[in-house]
C-alpha positions as CSV (number, residue, x, y, z in Angstrom):
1,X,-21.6,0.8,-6.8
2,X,-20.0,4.2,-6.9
3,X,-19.0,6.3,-4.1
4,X,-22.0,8.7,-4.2
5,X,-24.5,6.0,-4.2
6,X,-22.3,4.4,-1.2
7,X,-22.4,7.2,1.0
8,X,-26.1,8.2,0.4
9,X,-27.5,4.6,1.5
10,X,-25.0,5.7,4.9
11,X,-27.0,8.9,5.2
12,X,-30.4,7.0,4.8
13,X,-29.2,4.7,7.3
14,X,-28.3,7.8,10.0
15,X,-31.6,9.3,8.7
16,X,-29.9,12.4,7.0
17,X,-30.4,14.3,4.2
18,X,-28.6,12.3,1.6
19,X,-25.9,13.6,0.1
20,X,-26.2,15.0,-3.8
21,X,-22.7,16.3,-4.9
22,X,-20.0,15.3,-3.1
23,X,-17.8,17.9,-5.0
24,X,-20.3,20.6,-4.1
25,X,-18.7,23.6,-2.3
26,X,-22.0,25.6,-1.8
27,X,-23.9,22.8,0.9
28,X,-22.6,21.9,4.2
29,X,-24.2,18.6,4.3
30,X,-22.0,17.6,1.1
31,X,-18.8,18.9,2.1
32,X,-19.5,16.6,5.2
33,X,-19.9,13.8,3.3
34,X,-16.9,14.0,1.0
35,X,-14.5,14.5,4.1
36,X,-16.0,11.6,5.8
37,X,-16.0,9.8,2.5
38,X,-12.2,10.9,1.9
39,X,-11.3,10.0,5.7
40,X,-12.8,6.4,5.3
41,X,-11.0,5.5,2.1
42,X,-7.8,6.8,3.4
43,X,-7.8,4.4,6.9
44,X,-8.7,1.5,4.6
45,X,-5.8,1.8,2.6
46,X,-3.1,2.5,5.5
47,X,-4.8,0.2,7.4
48,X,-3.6,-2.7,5.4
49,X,-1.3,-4.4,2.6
50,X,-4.9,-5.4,1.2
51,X,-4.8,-7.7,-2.1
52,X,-6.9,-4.8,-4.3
53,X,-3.7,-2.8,-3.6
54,X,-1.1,-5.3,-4.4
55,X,1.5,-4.3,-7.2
56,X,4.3,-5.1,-8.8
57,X,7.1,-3.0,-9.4
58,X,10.6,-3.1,-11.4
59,X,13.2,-0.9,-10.9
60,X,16.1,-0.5,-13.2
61,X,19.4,0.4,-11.9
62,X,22.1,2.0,-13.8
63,X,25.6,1.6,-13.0
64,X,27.0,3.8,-11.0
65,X,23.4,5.5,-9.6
66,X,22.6,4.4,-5.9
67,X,19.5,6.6,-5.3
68,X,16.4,6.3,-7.2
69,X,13.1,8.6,-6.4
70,X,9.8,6.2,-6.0
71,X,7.6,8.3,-7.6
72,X,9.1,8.6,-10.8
73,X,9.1,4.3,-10.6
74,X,5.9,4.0,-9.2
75,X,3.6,7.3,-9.2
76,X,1.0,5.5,-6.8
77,X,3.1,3.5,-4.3
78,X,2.1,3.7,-0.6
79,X,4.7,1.1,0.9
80,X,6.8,-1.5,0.2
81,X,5.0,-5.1,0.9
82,X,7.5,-7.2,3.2
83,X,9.7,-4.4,2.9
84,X,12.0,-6.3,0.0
85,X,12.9,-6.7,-3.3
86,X,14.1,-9.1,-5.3
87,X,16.4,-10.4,-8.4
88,X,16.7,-13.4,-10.7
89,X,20.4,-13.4,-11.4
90,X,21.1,-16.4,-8.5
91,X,23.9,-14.8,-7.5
92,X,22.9,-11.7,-5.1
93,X,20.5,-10.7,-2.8
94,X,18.8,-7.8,-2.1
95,X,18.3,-6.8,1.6
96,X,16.2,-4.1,2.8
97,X,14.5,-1.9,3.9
98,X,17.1,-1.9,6.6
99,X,17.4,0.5,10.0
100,X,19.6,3.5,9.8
101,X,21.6,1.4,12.4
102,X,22.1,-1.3,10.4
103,X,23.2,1.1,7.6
104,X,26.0,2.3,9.4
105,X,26.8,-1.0,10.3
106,X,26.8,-2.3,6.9
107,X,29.0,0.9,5.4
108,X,32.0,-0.6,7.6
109,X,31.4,-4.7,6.9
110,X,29.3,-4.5,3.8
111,X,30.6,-7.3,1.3
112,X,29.2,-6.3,-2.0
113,X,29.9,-8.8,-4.0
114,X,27.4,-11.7,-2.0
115,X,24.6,-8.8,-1.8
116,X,22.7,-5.6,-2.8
117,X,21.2,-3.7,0.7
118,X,19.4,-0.7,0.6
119,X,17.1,1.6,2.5
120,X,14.0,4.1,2.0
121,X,14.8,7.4,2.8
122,X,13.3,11.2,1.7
123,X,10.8,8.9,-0.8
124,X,14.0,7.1,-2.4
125,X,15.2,3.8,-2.8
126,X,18.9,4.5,-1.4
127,X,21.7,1.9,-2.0
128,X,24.5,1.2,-0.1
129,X,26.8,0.9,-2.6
130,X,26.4,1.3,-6.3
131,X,23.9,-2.0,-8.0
132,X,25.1,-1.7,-11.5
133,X,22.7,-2.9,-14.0
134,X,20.2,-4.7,-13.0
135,X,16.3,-5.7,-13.5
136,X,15.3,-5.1,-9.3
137,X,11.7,-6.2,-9.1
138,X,9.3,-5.8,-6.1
139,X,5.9,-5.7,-4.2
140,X,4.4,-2.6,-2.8
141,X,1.1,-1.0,-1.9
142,X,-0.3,1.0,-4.0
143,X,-2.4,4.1,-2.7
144,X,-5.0,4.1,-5.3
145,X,-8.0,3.9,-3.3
146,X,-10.8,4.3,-6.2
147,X,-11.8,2.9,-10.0
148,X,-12.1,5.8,-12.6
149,X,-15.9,4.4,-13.9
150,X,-14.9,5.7,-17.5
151,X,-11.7,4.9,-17.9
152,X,-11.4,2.1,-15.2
153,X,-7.7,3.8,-14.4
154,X,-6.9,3.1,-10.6
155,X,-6.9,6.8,-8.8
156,X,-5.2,7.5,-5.5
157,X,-8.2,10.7,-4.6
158,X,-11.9,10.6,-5.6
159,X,-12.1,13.2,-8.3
160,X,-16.3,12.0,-9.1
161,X,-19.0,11.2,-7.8
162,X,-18.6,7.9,-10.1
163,X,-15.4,6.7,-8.9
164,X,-15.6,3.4,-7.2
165,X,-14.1,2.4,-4.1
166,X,-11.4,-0.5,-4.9
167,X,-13.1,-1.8,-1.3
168,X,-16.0,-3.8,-0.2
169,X,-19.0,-1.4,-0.7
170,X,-20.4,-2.6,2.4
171,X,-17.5,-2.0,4.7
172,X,-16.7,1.8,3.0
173,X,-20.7,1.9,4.1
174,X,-20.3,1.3,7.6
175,X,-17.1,3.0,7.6
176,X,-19.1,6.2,6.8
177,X,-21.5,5.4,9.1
178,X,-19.8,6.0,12.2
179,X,-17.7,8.1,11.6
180,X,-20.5,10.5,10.5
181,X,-22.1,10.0,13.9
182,X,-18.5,10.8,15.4
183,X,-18.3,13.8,13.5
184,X,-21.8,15.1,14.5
185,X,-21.5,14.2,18.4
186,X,-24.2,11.0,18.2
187,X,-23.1,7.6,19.6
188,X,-20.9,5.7,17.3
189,X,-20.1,2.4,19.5
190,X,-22.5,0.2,18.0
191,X,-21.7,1.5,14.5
192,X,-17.7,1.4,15.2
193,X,-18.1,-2.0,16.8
194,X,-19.9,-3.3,13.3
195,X,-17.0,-1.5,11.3
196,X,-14.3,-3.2,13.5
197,X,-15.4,-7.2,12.8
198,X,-16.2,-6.5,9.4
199,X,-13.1,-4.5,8.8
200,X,-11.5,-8.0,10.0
201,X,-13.6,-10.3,7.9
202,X,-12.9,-8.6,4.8
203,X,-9.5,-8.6,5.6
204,X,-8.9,-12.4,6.4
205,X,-10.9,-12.9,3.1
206,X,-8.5,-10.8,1.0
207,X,-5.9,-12.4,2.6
208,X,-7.0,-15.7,2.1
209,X,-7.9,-14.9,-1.6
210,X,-3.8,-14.2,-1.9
211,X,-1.4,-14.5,-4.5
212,X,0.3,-18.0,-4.4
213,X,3.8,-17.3,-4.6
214,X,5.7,-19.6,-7.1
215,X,9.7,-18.4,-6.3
216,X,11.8,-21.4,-6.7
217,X,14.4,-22.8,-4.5
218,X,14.9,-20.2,-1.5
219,X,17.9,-20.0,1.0
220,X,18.5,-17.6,3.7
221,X,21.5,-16.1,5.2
222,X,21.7,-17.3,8.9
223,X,21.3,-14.1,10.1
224,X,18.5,-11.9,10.1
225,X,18.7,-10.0,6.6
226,X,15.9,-7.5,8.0
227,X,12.7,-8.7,5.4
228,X,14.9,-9.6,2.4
229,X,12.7,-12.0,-0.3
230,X,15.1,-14.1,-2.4
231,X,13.9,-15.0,-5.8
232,X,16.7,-17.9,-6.8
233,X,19.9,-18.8,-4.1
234,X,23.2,-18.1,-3.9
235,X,26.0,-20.5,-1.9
236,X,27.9,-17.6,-1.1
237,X,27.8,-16.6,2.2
238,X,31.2,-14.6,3.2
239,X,33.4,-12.3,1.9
């Protein structure tokens, strides 16, 4: 079901004129529509690390390079997914995204050969110090809310009225629903309340439909490495 034929069965259901164009400029009623539309595909994406928006990534390091802009890795990412990355060499980790605290911490005490720590900053992957050469691979969100129907390329905007939502129709539905009554000054409590518990049933049900994750052997520093995932081990665990 495409976006145009979701939110005109919400506009039958708060008995308004449905809504024809949703790229229209000319008609209020459509211009309505499309920002509610937009608004509702938007909190459904931030509002979770949902598995239709679950990526891969890989990021190649070059020696002596420690800052990397995300865009020009991944053109659609949203947020990092446990806020790590990974490496199968077995002999480093790599820790992040850590606080700016921690970063100043680390610049004093940082032992660089047991591990590879880094931060987001200014839409950058920022290392502390340089990685070399390495094959860095990692989960993120993506922020491609819709389906190009011709092309079937993922799209982070509606650009047609036949893009489709990478969501449940139903839930974008209700979504729409209530917060076109919010919008027009009805009473949206009933409609938000219906939103809410099947925002969380989809949600558990994405979740439970997860990827199983099939990393080997794992081991941990003892101390808290702020979210890092560790694809292999190392026994190395001081300077």
């Amino acid at each position: 079901m495409n976006i145009l034929e979701i939110a005109q069965e919400a506009a039958d259901i708060c008995a308004v004129a449905r809504p024809r164009d949703l790229f229209n400029t000319t008609s209020q009623n459509d211009q309505l529509f499309a920002s509610v539309v937009k608004s509702t595909l938007s909190s459904l994406m931030r509002h979770a690390d949902w598995q239709a928006l679950t990526r891969d990534g890989v990021l190649y390091t070059s020696d002596g390079v420690k800052d990397y802009v995300i865009d020009n890795i991944v053109p659609d990412f949203h947020s990092l997914i446990g806020s790590s990355l990974y490496m199968k060499d077995n002999i480093r980790n790599v820790i992040g995204a850590i606080t700016e605290e921690r970063w100043a911490r680390e610049k004093q005490y940082h032992c660089p050969e047991i591990d590879v720590i880094f931060k987001i900053q200014n839409n950058m992957f920022r290392f502390l110090k340089n990685p070399g050469d390495l094959e860095i691979r990692f989960n993120y969100k993506s922020n491609a809310v819709c389906i190009d129907a011709v092309t079937s390329e993922p799209k982070s905007q509606l650009t047609a009225n036949t893009d489709i939502p990478v969501f449940d129709p139903y839930l974008v539905k209700l979504g729409i629903v209530w917060r076109w009554n919010k919008r027009t000054g009805l009473d949206y409590a009933e409609e938000y309340n219906e939103y809410q518990r099947e925002l969380d049933k989809s949600y558990a049900e994405t979740k439970a439909a997860g990827d199983i994750n099939l990393a080997y052997q794992v081991k941990f520093f003892d101390e808290p490495n702020g979210g890092a995932i560790v694809d292999g081990y190392t026994d190395k665990q001081g300077c």
